[in-house]
N, CA, C and O atoms as a GROMACS GRO file, in nm:
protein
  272
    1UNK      N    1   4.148  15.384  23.477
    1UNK     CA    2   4.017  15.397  23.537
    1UNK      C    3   3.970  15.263  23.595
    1UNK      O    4   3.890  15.255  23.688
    2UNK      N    5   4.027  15.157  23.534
    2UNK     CA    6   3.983  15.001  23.574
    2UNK      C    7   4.033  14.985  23.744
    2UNK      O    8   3.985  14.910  23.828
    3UNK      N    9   4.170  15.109  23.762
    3UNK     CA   10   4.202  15.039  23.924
    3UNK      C   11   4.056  15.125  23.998
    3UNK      O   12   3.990  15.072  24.088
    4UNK      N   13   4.029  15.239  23.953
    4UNK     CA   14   4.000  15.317  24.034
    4UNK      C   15   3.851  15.229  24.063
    4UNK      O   16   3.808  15.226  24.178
    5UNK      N   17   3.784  15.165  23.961
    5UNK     CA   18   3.627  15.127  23.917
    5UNK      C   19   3.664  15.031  24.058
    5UNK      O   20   3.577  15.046  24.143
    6UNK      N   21   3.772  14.938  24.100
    6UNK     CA   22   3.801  14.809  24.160
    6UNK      C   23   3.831  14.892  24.276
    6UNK      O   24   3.787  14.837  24.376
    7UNK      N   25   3.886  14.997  24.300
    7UNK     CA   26   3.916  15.040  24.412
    7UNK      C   27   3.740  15.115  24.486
    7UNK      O   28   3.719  15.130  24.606
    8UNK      N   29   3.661  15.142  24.395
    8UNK     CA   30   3.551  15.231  24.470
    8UNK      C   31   3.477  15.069  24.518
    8UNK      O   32   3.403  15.064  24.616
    9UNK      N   33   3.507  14.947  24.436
    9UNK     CA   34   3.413  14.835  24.420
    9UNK      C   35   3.439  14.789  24.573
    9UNK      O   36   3.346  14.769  24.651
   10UNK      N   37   3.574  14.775  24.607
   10UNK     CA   38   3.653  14.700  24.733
   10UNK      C   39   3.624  14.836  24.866
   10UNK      O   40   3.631  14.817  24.988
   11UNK      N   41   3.606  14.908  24.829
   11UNK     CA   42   3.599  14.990  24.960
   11UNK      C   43   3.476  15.045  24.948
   11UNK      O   44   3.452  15.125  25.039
   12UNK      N   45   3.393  15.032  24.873
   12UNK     CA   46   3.276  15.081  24.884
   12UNK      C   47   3.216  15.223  24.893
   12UNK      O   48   3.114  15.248  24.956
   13UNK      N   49   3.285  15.306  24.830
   13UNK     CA   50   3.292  15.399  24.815
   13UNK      C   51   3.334  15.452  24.705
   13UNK      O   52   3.410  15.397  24.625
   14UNK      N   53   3.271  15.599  24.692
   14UNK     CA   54   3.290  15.650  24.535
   14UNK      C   55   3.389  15.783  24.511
   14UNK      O   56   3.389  15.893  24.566
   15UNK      N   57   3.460  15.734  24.421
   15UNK     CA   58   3.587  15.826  24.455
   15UNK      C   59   3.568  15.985  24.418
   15UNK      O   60   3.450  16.020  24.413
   16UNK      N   61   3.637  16.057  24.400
   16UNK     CA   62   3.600  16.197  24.397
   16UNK      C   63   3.735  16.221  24.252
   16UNK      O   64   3.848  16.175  24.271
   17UNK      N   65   3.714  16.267  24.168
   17UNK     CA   66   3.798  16.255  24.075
   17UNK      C   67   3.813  16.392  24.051
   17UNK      O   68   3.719  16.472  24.043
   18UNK      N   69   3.975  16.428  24.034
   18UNK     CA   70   3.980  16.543  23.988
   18UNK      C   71   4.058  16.536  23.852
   18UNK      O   72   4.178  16.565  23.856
   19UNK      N   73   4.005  16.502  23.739
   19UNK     CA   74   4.092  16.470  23.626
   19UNK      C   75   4.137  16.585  23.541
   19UNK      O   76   4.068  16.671  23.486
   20UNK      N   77   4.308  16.561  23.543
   20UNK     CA   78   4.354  16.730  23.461
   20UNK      C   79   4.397  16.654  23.303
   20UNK      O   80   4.377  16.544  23.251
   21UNK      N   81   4.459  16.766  23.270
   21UNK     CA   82   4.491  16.729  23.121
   21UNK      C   83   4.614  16.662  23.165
   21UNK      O   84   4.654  16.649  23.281
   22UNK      N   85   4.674  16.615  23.042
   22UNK     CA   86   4.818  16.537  23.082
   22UNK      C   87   4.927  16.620  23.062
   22UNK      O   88   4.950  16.700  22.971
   23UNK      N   89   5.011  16.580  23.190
   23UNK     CA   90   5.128  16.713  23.232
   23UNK      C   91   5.227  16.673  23.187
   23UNK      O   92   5.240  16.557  23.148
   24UNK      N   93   5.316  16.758  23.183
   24UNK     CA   94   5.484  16.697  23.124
   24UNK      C   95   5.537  16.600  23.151
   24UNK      O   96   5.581  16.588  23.265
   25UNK      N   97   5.554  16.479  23.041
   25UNK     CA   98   5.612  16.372  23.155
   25UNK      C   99   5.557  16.243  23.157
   25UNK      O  100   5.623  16.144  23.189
   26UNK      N  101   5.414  16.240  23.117
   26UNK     CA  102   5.288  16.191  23.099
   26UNK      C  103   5.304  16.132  22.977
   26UNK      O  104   5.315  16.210  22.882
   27UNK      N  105   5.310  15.953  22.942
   27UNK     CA  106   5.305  15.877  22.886
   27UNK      C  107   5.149  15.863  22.862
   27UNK      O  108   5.091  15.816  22.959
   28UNK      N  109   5.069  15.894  22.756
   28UNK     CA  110   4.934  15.854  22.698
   28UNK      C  111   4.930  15.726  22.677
   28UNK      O  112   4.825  15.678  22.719
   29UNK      N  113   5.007  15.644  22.624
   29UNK     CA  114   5.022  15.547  22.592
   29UNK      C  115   5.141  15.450  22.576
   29UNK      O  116   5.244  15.503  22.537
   30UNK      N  117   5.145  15.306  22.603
   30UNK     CA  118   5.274  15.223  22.683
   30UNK      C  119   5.245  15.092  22.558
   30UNK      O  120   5.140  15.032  22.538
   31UNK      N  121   5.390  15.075  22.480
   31UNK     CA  122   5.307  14.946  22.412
   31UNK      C  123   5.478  14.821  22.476
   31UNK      O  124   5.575  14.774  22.417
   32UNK      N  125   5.440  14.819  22.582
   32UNK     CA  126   5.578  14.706  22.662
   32UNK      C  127   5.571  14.632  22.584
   32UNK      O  128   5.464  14.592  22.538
   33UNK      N  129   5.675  14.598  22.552
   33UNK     CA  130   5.744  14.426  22.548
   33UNK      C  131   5.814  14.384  22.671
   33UNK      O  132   5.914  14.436  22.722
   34UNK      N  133   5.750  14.287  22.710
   34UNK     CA  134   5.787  14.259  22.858
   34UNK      C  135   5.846  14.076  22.798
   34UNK      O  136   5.862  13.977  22.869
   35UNK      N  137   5.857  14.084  22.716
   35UNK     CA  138   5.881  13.888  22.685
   35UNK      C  139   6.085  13.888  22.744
   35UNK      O  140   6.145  13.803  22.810
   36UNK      N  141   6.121  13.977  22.703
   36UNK     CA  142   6.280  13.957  22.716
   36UNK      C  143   6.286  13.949  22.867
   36UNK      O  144   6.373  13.869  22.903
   37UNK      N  145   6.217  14.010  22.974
   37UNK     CA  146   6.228  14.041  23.123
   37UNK      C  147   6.213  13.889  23.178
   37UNK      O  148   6.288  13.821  23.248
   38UNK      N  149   6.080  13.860  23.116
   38UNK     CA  150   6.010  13.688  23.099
   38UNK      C  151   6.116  13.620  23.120
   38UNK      O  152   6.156  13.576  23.228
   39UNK      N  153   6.172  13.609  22.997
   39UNK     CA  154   6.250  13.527  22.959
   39UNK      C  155   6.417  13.491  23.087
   39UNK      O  156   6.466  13.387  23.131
   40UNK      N  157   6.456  13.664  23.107
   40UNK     CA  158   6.570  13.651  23.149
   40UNK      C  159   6.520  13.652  23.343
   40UNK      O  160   6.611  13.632  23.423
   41UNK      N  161   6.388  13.674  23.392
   41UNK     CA  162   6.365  13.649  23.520
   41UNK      C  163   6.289  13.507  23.561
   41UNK      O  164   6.280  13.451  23.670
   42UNK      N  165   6.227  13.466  23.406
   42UNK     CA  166   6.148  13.346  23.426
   42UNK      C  167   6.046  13.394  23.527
   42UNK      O  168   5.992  13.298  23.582
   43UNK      N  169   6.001  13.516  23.570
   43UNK     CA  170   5.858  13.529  23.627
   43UNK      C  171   5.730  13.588  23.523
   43UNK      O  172   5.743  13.652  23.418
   44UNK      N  173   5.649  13.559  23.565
   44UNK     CA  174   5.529  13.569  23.505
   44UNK      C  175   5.391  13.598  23.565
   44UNK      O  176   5.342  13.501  23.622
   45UNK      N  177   5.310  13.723  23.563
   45UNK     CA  178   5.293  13.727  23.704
   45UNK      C  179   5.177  13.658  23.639
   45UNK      O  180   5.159  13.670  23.518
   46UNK      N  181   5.055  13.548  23.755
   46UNK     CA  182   4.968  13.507  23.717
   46UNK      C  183   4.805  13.561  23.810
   46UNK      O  184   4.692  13.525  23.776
   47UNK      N  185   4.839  13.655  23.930
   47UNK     CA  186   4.732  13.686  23.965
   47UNK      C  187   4.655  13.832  23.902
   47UNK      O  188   4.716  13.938  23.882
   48UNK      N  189   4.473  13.805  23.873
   48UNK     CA  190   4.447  13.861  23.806
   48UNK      C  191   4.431  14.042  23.885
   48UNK      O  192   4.446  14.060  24.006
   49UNK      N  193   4.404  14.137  23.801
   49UNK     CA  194   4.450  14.233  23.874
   49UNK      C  195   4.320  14.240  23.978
   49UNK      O  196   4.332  14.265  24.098
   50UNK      N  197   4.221  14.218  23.923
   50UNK     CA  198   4.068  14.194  24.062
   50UNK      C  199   4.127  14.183  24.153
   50UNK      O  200   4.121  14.273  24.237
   51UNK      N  201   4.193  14.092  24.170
   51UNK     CA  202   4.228  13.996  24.280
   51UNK      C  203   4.363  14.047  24.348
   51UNK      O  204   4.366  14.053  24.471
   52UNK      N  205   4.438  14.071  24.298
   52UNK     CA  206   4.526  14.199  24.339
   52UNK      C  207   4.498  14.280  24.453
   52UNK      O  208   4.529  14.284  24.572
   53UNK      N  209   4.426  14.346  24.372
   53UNK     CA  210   4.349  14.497  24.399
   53UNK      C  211   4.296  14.500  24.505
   53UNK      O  212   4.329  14.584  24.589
   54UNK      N  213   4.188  14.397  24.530
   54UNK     CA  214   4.141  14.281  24.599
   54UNK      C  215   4.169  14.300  24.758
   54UNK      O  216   4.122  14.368  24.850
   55UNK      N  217   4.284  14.193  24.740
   55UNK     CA  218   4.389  14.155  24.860
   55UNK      C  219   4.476  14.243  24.897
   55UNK      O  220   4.551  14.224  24.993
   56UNK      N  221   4.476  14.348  24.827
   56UNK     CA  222   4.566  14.460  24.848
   56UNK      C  223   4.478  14.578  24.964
   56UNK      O  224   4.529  14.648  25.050
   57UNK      N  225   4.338  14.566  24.928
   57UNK     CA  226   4.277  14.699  24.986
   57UNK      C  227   4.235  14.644  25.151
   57UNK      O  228   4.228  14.708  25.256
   58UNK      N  229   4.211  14.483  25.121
   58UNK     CA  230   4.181  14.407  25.253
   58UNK      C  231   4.310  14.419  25.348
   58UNK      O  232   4.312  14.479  25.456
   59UNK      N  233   4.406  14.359  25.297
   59UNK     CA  234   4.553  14.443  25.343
   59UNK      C  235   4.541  14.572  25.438
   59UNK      O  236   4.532  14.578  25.561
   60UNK      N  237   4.545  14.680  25.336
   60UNK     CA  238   4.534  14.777  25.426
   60UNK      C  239   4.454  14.840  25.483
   60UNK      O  240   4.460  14.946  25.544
   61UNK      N  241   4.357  14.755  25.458
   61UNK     CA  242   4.223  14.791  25.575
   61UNK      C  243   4.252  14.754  25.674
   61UNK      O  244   4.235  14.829  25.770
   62UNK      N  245   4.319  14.601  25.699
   62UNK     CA  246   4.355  14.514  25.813
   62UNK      C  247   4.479  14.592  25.902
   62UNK      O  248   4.485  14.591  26.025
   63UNK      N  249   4.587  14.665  25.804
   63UNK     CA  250   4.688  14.711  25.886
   63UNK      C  251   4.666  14.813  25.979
   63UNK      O  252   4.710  14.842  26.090
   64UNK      N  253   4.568  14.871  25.882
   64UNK     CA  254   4.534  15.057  25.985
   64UNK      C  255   4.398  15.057  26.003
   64UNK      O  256   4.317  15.147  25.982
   65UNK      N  257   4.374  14.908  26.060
   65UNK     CA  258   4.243  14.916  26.107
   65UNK      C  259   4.138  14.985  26.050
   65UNK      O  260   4.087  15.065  26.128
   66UNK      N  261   4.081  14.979  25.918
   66UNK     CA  262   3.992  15.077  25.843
   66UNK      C  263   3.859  14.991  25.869
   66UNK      O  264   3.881  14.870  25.875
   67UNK      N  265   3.777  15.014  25.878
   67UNK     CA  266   3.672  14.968  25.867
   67UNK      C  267   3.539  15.005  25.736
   67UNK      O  268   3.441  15.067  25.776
   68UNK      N  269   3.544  14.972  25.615
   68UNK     CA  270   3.473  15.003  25.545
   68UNK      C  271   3.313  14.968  25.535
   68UNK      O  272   3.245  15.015  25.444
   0.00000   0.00000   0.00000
């Protein structure tokens, strides 16, 4: 729900949600260990997801000309 809160924030607009139950397939919950990936790619990502999200929606506003 945090992308969606950042996605209505960056485009200014309020999304329309159609929320179902969870379908086959559907992970409720993820507890990663991501340290071994760390370790063996030495990346780490450091931008926060705001900011992401962010630069991502300005992105494709800019590509397909959106005007929000």
């Amino acid at each position: 729900m945090r992308y969606i809160e950042l996605l209505e924030t960056y485009l200014n607009k309020k999304a329309q949600l159609n929320l179902l139950p969870l379908q086959p397939g559907d992970v409720p919950d993820t507890y990663a260990d991501v340290v071994a990936l760390k370790e063996e790619t030495g990346y780490e990502p450091t931008t926060p997801v705001e900011v992401g999200v962010k630069r991502f929606v300005e992105w494709y506003c800019d590509f397909y000309m959106i005007h929000t």
